[in-house]
N, C-alpha and C positions, 0 to 999 in steps of 0.2 A: 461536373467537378463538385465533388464535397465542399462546404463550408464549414468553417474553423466554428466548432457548438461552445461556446465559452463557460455557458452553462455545465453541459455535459461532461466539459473536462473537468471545469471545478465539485463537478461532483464526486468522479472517478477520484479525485485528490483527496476530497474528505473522507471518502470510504475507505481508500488504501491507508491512511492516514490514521482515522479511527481503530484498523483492522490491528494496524503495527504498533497500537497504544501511545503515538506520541500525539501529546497536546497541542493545539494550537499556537501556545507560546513558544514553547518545544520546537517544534517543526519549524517556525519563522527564525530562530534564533538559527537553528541548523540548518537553514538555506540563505543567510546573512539576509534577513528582509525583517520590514516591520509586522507585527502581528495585527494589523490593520487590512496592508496591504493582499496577506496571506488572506483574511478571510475573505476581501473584495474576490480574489480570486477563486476560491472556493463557493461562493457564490454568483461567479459568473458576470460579476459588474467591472471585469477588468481582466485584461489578458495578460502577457508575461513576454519577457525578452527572451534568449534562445538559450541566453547562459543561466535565467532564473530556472526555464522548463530542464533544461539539462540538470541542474542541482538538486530539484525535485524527482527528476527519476532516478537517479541516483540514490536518493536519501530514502524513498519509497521502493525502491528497487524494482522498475520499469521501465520497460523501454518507449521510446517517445513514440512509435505507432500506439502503443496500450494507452498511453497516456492521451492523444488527442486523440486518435479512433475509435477507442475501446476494443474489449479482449472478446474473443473465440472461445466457445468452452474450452478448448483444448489450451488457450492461453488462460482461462481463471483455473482449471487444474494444476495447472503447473503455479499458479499463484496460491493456493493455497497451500502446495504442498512447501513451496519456499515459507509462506505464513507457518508450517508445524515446523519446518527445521529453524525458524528464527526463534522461536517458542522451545525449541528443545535447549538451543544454542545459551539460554541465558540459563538454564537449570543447573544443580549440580548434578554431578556420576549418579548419584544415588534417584534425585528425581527424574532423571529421564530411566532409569530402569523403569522404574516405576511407571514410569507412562506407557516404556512399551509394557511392559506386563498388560496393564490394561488393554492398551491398543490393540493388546492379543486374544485376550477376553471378551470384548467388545465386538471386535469382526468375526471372533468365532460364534457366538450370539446370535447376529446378523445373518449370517448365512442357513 
């Protein structure tokens, strides 16, 4: 039987957390907790009830295997590419052309 890494999940938190640009204050206010508590558990010195880990993957957009298990390449692809369309999702019309244009430039490059 696997054991709950409290570490490991707190880290998976701060990375998905960093990725998605919300702050530490940010994110504890958006999961109704103190920014204390938030960071105990980002660093592994404390674990979490089932309704905190549920409002963190929620708000991080994970599911609670990604969250205590960690992801499968085939689940960090599929995270990043929800990280580009959250990233498109805040631009306006104009700057997501713009991105794809590049995007299209860019992997025609690549290849």
């Amino acid at each position: 039987m696997n054991d709950y890494d409290k570490k490991a999940v707190g880290e998976r938190i701060r990375t998905r957390r960093k990725a998605l640009g919300i702050s530490q204050e940010d994110f504890a206010e958006l999961i109704g907790r103190v920014p204390k508590f938030c960071a105990d558990i980002e660093r592994g010195q404390t674990g979490m009830s089932i309704e905190t880990m549920l409002s963190i993957c929620s708000l991080l957009k994970m599911s609670p295997n990604q969250l205590l298990l960690g992801s499968s390449d085939q689940t960090k692809h599929y995270d990043e590419t929800e990280l580009i369309v959250d990233a498109l999702n805040q631009c306006t019309e104009k700057q997501r052309k713009d991105a794809y244009a590049l995007l299209k430039l860019f992997l025609t490059a690549i290849r």
